[in-house]
N, C-alpha and C positions, 0 to 999 in steps of 0.2 A: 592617300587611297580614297577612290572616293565611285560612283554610281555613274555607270555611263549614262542614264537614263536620269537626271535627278528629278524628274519630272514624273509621281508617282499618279496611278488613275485610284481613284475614289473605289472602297468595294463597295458591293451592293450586300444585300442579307444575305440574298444566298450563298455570295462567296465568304463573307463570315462567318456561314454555319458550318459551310465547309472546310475553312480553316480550322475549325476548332475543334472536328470531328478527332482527330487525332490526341487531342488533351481528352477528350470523352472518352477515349479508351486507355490514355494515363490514368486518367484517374480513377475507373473502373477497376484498374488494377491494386491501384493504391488502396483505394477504399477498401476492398475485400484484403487483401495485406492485415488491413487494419483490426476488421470483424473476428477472419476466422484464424490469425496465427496465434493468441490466446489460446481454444480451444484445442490446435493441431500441436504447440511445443505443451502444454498441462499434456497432453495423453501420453508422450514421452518419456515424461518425469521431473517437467521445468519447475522449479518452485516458485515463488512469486518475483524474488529477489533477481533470480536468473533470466524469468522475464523479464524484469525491470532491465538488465542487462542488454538482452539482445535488443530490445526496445530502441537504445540509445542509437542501433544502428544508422535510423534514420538519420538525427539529427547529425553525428559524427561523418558520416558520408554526404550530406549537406553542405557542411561547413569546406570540406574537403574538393570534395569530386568538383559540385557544381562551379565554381570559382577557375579551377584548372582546365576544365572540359573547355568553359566559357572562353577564356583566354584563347585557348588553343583551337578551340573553334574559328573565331574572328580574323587566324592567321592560316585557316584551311585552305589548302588549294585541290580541289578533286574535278572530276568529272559530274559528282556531285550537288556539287557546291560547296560551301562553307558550313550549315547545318545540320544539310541530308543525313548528312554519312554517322552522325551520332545520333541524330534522329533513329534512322531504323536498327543501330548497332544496340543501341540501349533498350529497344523495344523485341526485339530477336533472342539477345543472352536472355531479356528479363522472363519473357514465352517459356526458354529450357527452364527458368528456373522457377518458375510460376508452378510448374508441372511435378519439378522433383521436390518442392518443398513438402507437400501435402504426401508423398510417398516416400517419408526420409526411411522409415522401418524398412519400408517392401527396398531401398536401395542398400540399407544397413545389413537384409540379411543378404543381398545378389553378391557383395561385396565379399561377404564370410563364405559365401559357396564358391567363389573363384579364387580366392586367396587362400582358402582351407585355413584360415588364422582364426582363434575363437577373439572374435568382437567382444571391446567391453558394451554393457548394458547402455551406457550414455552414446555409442555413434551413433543412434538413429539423432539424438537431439544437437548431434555437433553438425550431423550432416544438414538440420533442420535450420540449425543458428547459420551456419555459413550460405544459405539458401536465403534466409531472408538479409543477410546483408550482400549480396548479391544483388537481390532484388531492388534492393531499396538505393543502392550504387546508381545499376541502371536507370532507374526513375530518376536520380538526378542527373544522369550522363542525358538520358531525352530533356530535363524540364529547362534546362538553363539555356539551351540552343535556341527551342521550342518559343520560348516566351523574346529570346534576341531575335527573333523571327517578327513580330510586329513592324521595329522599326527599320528592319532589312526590306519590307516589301508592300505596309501601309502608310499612307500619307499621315502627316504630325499630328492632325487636326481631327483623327480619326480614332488616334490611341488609346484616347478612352474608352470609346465603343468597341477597340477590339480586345482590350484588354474585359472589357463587358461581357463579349462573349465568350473568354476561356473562363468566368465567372462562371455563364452561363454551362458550360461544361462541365465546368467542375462540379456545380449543383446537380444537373442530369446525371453524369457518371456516375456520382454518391448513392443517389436514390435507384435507379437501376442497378448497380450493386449488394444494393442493400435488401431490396425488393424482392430481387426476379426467384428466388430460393421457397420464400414464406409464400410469394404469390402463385407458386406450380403449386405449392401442398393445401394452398386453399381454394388453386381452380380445379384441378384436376388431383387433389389428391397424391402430388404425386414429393416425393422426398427428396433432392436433389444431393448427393454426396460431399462431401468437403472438396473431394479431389477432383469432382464434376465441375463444381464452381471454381476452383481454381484455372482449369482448364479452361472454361469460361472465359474467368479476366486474362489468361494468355491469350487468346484467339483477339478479345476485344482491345486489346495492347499492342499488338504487333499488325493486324489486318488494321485498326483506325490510322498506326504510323504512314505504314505502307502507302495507306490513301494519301495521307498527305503530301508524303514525298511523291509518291505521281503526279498531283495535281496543282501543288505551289510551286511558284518557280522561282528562283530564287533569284536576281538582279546580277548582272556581270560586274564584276569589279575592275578596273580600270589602274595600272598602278603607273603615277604619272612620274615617279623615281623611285627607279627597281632599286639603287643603295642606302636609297631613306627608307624602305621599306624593308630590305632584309635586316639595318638596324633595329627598326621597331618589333622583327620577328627573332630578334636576339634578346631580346627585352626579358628580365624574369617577374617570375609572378607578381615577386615585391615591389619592384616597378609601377607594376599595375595597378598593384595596389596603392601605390602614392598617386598614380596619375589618377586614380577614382575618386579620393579624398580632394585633391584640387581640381576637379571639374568644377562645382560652384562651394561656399558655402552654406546652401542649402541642402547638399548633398547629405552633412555629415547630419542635420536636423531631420531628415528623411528617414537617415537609417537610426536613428535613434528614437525617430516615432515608430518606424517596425517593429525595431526591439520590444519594447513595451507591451505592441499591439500584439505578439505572436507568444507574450506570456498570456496574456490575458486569455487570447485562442487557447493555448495548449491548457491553460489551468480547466479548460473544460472539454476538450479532447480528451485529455488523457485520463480524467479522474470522474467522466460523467455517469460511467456504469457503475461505480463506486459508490457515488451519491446516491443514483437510484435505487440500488438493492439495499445498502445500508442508512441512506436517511429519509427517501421517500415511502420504502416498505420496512423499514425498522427491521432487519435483519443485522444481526449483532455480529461481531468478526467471530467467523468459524475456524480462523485458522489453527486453534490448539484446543478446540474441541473435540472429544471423539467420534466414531461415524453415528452411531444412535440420535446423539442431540444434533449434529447436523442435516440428519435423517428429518427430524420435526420441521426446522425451516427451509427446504429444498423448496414445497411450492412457493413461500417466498421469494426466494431467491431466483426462481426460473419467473415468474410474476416480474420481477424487477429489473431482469434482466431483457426480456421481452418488451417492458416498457422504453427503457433506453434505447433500444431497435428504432421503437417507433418515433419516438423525439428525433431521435437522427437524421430519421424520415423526415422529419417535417421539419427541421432544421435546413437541410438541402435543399426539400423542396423549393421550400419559401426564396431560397440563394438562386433558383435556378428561374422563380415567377421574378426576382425583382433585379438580375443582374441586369436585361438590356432597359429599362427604367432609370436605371442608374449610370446606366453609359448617356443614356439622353439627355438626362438632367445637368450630368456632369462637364456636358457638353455647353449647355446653357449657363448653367450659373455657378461651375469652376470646381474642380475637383477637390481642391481642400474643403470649400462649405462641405458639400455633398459628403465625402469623407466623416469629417467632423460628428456632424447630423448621426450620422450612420454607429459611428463607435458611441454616440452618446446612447443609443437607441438598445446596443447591447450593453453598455453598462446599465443599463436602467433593468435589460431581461435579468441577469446577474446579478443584479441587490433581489430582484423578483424569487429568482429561485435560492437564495440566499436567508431570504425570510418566510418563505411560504411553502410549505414541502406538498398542497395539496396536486395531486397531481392536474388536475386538468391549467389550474396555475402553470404546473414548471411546463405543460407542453407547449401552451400559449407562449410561454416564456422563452423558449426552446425556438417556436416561430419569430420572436422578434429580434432575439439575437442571430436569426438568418439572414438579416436584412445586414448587418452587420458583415455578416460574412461574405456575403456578396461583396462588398466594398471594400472589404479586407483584399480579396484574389484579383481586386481589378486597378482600385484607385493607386494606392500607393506606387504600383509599377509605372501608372501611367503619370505620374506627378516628376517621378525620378527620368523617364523617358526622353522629356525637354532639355537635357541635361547630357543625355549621350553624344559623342560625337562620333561619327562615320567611321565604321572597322573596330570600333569598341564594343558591339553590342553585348557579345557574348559575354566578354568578361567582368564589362559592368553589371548586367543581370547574375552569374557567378559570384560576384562578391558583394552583391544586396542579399546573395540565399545566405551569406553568416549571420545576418540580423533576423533571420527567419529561427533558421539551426540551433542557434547559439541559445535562444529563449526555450527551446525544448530541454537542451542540459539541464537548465537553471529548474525549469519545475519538474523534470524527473528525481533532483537530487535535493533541492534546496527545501521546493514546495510539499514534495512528499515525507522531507524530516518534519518539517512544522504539523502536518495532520498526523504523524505517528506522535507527535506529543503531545496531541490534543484527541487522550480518548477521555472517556467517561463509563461509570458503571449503570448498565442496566438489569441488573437483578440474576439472581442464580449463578452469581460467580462471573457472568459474563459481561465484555465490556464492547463500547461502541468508539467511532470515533466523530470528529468532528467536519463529516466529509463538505460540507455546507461550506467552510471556510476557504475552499478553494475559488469559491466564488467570490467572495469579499476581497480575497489577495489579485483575482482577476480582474473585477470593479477598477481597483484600485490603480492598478498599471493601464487597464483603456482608459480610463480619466486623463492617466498622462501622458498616453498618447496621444488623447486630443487636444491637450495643453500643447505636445510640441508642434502639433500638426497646424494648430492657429500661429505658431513661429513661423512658420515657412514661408515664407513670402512668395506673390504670385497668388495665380486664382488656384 
């Protein structure tokens, strides 16, 4: 199977800004996913633990969906194309569900008034948890097509730079996410809802897809033996799975430099508002407190949490000033250097905020591990790229998201027993933990991802 056309045109910027406009509204979505389903399943009655639950969504839906969609993607036949059609299916369910997450109550009670059945107290929260694994299905049913979309429709030579610009997207979509809420209440005063902003990331989820499927087109395929080809479409997953490990052996050095690299992300993803409230504004665990004494540290706590907003902020910013800098350079002098550089530059942010709790420190800190991230969402794909062959896209980007997925398991379960046996007392009965070391466990795996990442042979 192969490109009637193998002769691809060069894009210019503006057709890469417009390719990517579509991951700016993935990840729009994503991001607030991220913000506000904390505050919306706690008002339910989720406890910390049950969020930690639903949480896993992500990654288990990762590991899962992305891989299978990808596969089956690669072997699409529509009107569509080969990608379209998961492209906007996965951004459409995610729209319904974007909508009904933030209104699990207002559908908890619709439900009790038409079935006349007395609801237990927990459906608004099942209906909330099955919403966000919904949601986070769909994000991976669009992201693994979305991303085999590069080398279905850009030239080789170019993959870094586009792979640069869903960087760059991702950085924008973060910060417009994160932003647009705090900055209506501070221009105009005005208070945006939970269920407003959700509604929001639907709109910007499903009308970004839409765009794209209008405007990218997607290459004819050519199948030059229809019996070699329906054997390849009889093929099962595991299959695929051996044909992805022997494309090179640097393949398997790739994904074992992600693995590492996507602990070291999540140990600061997942545990950043943690550190802020409890180790940069010294707020001591309130969870078996009663309301009084939790009552004293609230302005702390909203202080801390507020800060972490803002790091976020300037976390993505900084991803979204230096992602096409980094497609350029990478361009020039070869995507492992570049890489490399890059994971050294957040381990060094990571010992920073590691040792130094003042704040103007962690946000500095916070900016240079941006640079990082950037070259997280871009290089590593485009390193593994050179490596696919023709009609694989899908499934090989599907089965590089378990090296993504699989590290999010690991520090929801592994990294978060270690900081629960690392508290300490801070006076009046009450104790703290040791949220800082989530950074040192994160150091410690981008180190070694840049150890494998100097394995890899090639530029």
């Amino acid at each position: 199977m192969e490109e009637c056309n193998n002769t691809m045109k060069k894009f210019t910027t503006a057709q890469f800004l417009n390719f990517c406009l579509g991951f700016f509204g993935l990840q729009f979505a994503w991001q607030m996913r991220i913000i506000l389903s904390g505050p919306v399943t706690e008002s339910l009655g989720a406890s910390p633990f049950l969020y930690g639950l639903i949480w896993l969504a992500g990654p288990f839906t990762g590991m899962v969906v992305q891989p299978l969609v990808g596969t089956i993607s690669d072997k699409t036949k529509s009107p569509l194309g080969r990608r379209r059609p998961y492209l906007l299916a996965g951004a459409l369910i995610a729209a319904v569900a974007l909508w009904i997450f933030p209104n699990s109550a207002s559908v908890s009670g619709l439900l009790q008034k038409l079935t006349g059945i007395n609801l237990p107290a927990l459906t608004a929260l099942f209906i909330a948890a099955i919403m966000i694994w919904v949601i986070d299905a769909c994000i991976n049913i669009a992201q693994g097509p979305y991303r085999a979309l590069i080398p279905d429709v850009v030239p080789q030579e170019q993959h870094s730079l586009a792979n640069s610009y869903i960087s760059l997207a991702i950085g924008l979509g973060s910060v417009f996410a994160a932003a647009t809420a705090p900055f209506l209440k501070w221009a105009f005063d005005y208070q945006m809802s939970i269920p407003a902003q959700f509604i929001m990331a639907a709109l910007a989820f499903s009308l970004g897809m839409i765009w794209t499927c209008i405007t990218i087109k997607e290459p004819q395929i050519k199948i030059e033996n229809e019996d070699a080809e329906n054997k390849k479409q009889n093929s099962s997953f595991i299959q695929a799975l051996k044909d992805f490990f022997a494309l090179s052996p640097e393949v398997s050095k790739i994904c074992l430099m992600q693995f590492f690299t996507w602990i070291g992300t999540m140990c600061m993803m997942i545990f950043f508002t943690q550190y802020a409230v409890h180790t940069v504004f010294n707020v001591p665990d309130l969870t078996t407190v009663d309301g009084i004494s939790a009552k004293l540290y609230e302005n702390a706590s909203l202080n801390g949490t507020n800060f972490s907003s803002v790091c976020f902020a300037i976390f993505n910013f900084v991803c979204f000033i230096v992602a096409i800098p980094i497609g350029i350079l990478s361009a020039k002098f070869g995507n492992k250097k570049v890489h490399i550089i890059s994971l050294i530059s957040m381990v060094a942010a990571y010992l920073g905020m590691a040792f130094s709790h003042n704040i103007y420190i962690v946000a500095g800190m916070m900016g240079l591990a941006g640079i990082g991230w950037a070259s997280i969402c871009a290089l590593p794909f485009a390193m593994l790229s050179q490596y696919i062959k023709p009609g694989t896209e899908g499934s090989v980007m599907g089965i590089f998201n378990i090296f993504i997925a699989g590290p999010q398991v690991f520090v929801c379960t592994i990294v978060a027993w270690i900081i629960s046996k690392c508290e300490f007392p801070v006076g009046d009965g009450l104790v703290n933990y040791h949220w800082e070391y989530t950074f040192l466990i994160g150091a410690l795996s981008l180190a070694l991802a840049a150890v494998v990442a100097k394995c890899v042979k090639g530029k």
